[in-house]
C-alpha positions in Angstrom: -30.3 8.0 -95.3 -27.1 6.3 -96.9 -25.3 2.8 -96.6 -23.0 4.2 -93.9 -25.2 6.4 -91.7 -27.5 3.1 -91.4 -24.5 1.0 -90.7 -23.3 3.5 -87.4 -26.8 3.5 -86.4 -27.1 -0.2 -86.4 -23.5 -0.6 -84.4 -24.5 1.9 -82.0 -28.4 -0.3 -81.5 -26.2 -3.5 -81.8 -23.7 -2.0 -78.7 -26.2 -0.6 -76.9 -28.5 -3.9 -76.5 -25.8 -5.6 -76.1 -24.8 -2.9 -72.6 -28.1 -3.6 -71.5 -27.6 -7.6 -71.7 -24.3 -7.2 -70.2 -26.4 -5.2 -67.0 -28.9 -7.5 -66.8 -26.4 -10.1 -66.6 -24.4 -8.5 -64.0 -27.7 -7.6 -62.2 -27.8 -5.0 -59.3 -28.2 -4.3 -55.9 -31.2 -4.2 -54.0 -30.3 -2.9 -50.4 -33.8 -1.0 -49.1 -32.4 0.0 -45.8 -29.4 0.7 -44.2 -28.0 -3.1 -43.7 -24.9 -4.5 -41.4 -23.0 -7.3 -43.3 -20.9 -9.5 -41.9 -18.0 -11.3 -44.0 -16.1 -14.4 -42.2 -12.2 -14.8 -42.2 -11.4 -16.3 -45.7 -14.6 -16.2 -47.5 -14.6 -16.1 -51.0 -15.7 -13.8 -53.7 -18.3 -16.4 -54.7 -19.3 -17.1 -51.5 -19.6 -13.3 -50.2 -22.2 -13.1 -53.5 -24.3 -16.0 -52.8 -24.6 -14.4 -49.0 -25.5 -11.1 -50.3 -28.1 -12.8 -52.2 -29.4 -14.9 -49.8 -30.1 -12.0 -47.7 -31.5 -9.8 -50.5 -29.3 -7.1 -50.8 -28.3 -7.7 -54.5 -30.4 -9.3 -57.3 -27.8 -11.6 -58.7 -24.8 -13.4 -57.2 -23.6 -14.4 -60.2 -23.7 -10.9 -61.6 -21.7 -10.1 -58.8 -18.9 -12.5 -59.7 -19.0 -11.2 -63.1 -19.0 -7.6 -62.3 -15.9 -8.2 -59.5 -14.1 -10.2 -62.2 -14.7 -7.6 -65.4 -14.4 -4.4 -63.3 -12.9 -5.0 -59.9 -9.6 -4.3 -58.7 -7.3 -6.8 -57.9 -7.3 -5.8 -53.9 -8.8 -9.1 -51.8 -12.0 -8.7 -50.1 -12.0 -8.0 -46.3 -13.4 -9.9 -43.3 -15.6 -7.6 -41.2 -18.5 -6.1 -40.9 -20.2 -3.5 -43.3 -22.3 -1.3 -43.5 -24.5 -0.9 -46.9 -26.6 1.9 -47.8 -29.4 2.1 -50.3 -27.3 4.4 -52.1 -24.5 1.6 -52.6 -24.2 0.1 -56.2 -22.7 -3.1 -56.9 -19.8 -1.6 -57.6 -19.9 0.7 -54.4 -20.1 -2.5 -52.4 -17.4 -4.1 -53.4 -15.4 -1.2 -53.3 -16.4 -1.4 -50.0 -15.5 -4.8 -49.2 -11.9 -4.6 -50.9 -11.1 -1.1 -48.7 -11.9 -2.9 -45.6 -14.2 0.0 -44.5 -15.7 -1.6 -41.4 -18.4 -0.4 -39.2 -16.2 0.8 -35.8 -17.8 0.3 -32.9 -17.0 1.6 -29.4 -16.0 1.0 -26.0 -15.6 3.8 -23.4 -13.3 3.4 -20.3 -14.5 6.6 -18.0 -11.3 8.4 -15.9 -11.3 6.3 -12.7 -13.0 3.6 -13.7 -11.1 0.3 -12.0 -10.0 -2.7 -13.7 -12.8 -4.5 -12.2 -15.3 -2.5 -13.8 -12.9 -2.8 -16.6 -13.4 -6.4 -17.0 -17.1 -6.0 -16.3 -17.8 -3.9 -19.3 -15.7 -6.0 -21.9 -17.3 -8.9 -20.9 -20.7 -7.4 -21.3 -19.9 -6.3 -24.9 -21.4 -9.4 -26.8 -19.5 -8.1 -30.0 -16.1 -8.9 -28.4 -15.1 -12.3 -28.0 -12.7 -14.3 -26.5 -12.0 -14.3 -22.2 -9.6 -12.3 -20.6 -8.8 -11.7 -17.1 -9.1 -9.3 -15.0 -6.4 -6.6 -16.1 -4.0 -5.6 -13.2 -5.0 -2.4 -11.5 -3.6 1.0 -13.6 -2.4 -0.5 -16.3 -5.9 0.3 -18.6 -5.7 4.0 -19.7 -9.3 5.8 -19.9 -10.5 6.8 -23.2 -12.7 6.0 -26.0 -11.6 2.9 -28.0 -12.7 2.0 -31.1 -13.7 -2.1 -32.4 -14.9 -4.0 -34.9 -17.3 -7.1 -34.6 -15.6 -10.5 -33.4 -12.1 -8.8 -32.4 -10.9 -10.5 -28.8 -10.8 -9.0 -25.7 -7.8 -9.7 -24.9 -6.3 -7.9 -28.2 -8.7 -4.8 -27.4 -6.7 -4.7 -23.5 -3.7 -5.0 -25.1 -4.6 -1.9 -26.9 -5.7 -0.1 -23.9 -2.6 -1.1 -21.9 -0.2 0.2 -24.7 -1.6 3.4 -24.9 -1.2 3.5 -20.5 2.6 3.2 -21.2 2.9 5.6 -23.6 0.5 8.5 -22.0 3.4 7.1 -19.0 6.2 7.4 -20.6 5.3 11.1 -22.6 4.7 12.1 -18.9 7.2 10.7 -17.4 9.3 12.6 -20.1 7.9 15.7 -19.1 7.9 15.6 -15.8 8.7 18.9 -13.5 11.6 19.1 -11.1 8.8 19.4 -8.5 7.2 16.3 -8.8 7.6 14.0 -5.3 8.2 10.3 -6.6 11.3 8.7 -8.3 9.8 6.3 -10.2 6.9 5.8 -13.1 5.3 3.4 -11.0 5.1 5.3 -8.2 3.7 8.1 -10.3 0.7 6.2 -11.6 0.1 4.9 -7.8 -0.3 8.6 -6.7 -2.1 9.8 -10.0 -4.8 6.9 -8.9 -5.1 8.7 -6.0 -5.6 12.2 -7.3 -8.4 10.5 -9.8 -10.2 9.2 -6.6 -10.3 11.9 -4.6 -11.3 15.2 -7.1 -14.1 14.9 -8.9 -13.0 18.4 -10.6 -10.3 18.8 -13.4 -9.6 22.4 -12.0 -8.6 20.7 -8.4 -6.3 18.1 -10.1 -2.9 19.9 -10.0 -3.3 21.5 -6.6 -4.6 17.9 -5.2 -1.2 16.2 -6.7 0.7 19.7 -4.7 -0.8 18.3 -1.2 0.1 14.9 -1.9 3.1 15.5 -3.0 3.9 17.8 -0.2 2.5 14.9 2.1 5.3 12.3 0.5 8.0 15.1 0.9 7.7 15.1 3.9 6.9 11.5 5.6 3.1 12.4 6.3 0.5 9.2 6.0 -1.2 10.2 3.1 -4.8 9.1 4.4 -6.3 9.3 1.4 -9.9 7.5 2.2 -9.8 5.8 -1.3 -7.2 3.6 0.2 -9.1 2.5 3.0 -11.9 1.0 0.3 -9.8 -0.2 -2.6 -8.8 -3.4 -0.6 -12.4 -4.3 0.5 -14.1 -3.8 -3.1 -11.4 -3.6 -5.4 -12.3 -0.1 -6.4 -16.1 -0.6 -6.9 -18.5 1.9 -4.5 -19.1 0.9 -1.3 -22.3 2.0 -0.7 -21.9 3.0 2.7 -19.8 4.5 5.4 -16.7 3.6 6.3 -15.9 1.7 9.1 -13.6 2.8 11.9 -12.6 -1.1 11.5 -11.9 -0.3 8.2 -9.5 3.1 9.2 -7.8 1.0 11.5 -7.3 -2.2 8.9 -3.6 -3.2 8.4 -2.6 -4.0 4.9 -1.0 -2.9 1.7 -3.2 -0.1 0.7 -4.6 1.6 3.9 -3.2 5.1 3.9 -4.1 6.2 7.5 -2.1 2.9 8.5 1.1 2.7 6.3 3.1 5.4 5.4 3.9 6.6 2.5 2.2 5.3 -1.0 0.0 2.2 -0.9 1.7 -1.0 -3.0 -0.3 -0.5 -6.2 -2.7 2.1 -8.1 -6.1 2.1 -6.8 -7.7 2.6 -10.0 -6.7 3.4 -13.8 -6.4 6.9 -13.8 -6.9 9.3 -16.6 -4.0 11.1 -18.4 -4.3 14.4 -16.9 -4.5 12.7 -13.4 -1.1 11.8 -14.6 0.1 14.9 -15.7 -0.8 16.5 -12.1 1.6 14.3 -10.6 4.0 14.9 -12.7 3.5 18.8 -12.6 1.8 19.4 -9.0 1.1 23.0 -7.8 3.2 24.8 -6.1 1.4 25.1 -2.4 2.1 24.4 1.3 -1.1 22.9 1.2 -1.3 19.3 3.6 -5.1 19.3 4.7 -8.0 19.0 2.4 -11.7 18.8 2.9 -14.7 18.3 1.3 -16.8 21.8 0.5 -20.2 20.9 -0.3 -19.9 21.8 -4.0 -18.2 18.8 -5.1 -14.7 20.5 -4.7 -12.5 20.4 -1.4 -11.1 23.7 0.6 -7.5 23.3 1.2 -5.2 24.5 4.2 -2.0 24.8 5.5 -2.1 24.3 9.0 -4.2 21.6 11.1 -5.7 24.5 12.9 -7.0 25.9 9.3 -7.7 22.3 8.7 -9.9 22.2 11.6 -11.9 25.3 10.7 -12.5 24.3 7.5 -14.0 21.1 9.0 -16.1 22.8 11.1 -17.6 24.4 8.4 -17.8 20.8 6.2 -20.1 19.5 9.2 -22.2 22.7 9.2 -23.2 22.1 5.5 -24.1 18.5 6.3 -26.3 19.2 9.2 -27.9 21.9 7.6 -28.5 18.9 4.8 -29.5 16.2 7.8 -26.8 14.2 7.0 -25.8 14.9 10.9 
């Protein structure tokens, strides 16, 4: 073997102990199960690698430093929390940490669902932080909203009020020639109603048809959600109601004011919203419950009446009579 061959070969032993010094000064991680890490508002590098030691998840937080100062990019390090994998090198991790990859976590705000029990769920979500009040009744939009840990309530409502006045406003945009109010407001008010009195998507549009037809023409819209939205602020109420509670005087009662109550009775969903805005076409002014979870609808009161006839049958035949 000559000079030079033995001269590579000793560069390449020379290079390669000095790579394996250069790891084992860098050191590596240690995550042995999937691990939620959590980094405060303004921590440093430094201070990000002594936690990740501390809690085991890498063998070195010194190496760390190193390893983020040779071969990191120059993108800060995010506040949040993270998920790490055993998978996840060093490298991986702070990749991670610079991309702001958070773990999401989610809220859900069913159709219908009042700003009462709103407030009830936010508040029970020990991830969120911060107070909020109550949010005023139809302003929330129902969906699925996503959150990371420590954000404030109060930003997360925001969030959930803009994206009401925007499902609004697309509506609003799109509305029908057909549809019975004159405002957006008004709108939401009778979409809260439609939410609370169909429990089926199919009945939506023709629900929105007979209240609509009902404003059109002057009707009271005695729409039984009315009657309890003043006593429990949207929550069940567990019972019958009340012939009281029919004859009650205020600013929401249907069967005793006419026209639309002075505010939504719930949040209702978006395509709650989009009935109003585009009711069916129908004659339709009575409705009444079927047994199936759906309603039968009429014309007449005398149709009406048969059709309630029929509604007590089922219950008796149930012994709910």
């Amino acid at each position: 073997m000559n000079r030079a061959r033995l001269a590579v070969l000793g560069l390449v032993a020379l290079a390669l102990a000095g790579l394996v010094f250069v790891w084992s000064l860098l050191g590596s991680a240690t995550i042995a199960k999937d691990t939620s890490f959590t980094i405060p508002a303004g921590a440093s590098v430094s201070a990000v690698a002594d936690k990740l030691e501390a809690e085991g998840l890498i063998s070195s937080a010194s190496g760390f430093v190193l390893q983020a100062r040779i071969f990191g990019s120059d993108a800060p390090i995010q506040a949040g929390e993270f998920l790490l994998t055993p998978d996840m090198s060093q490298g991986d991790i702070l990749a991670a940490f610079q991309s702001g990859d958070v773990i999401r976590r989610f809220v859900t705000i069913p159709e219908g669902m009042p700003s009462i029990l709103v407030w009830e769920r936010l508040m029970a979500e020990d991830l969120l932080t911060g107070e909020v009040d109550v949010p005023p009744e139809g302003s929330i939009l129902p969906d699925t909203y996503d959150f990371e840990r420590g954000q404030s309530r109060k930003a997360l409502v925001e969030r959930m009020q803009a994206a009401m006045d925007k499902a609004l406003a697309e509506e609003w945009a799109n509305r029908s020639p057909r549809i019975a109010v004159d405002t957006m407001r008004d709108a939401l008010i009778l979409a809260s109603i439609v939410e609370k009195e169909t429990g089926k998507p199919e009945e939506r549009r023709m629900v929105a048809g007979l209240y609509s037809n009902r404003v059109r023409t002057g009707m009271m819209l005695q729409a039984d959600p009315t009657i309890i939205y003043p006593i429990t602020k949207g929550k069940p109420l567990g019972r019958r109601i009340r012939q009281s509670e029919i004859a009650a005087v205020n600013g929401y009662n249907t069967y005793t004011r006419v026209g639309l109550p002075e505010g939504p009775i719930t949040n209702p969903g978006r395509a709650s919203i989009a009935a109003v805005m585009n009711p069916e076409t129908t004659n339709a002014l009575f409705m009444v419950a079927d047994g199936t979870g759906g309603h039968w609808f009429a014309d007449t009161l005398a149709e009406h009446n048969a059709n309630v006839a029929k509604w007590y049958a089922i219950r008796r035949e149930r012994g709910e009579m």
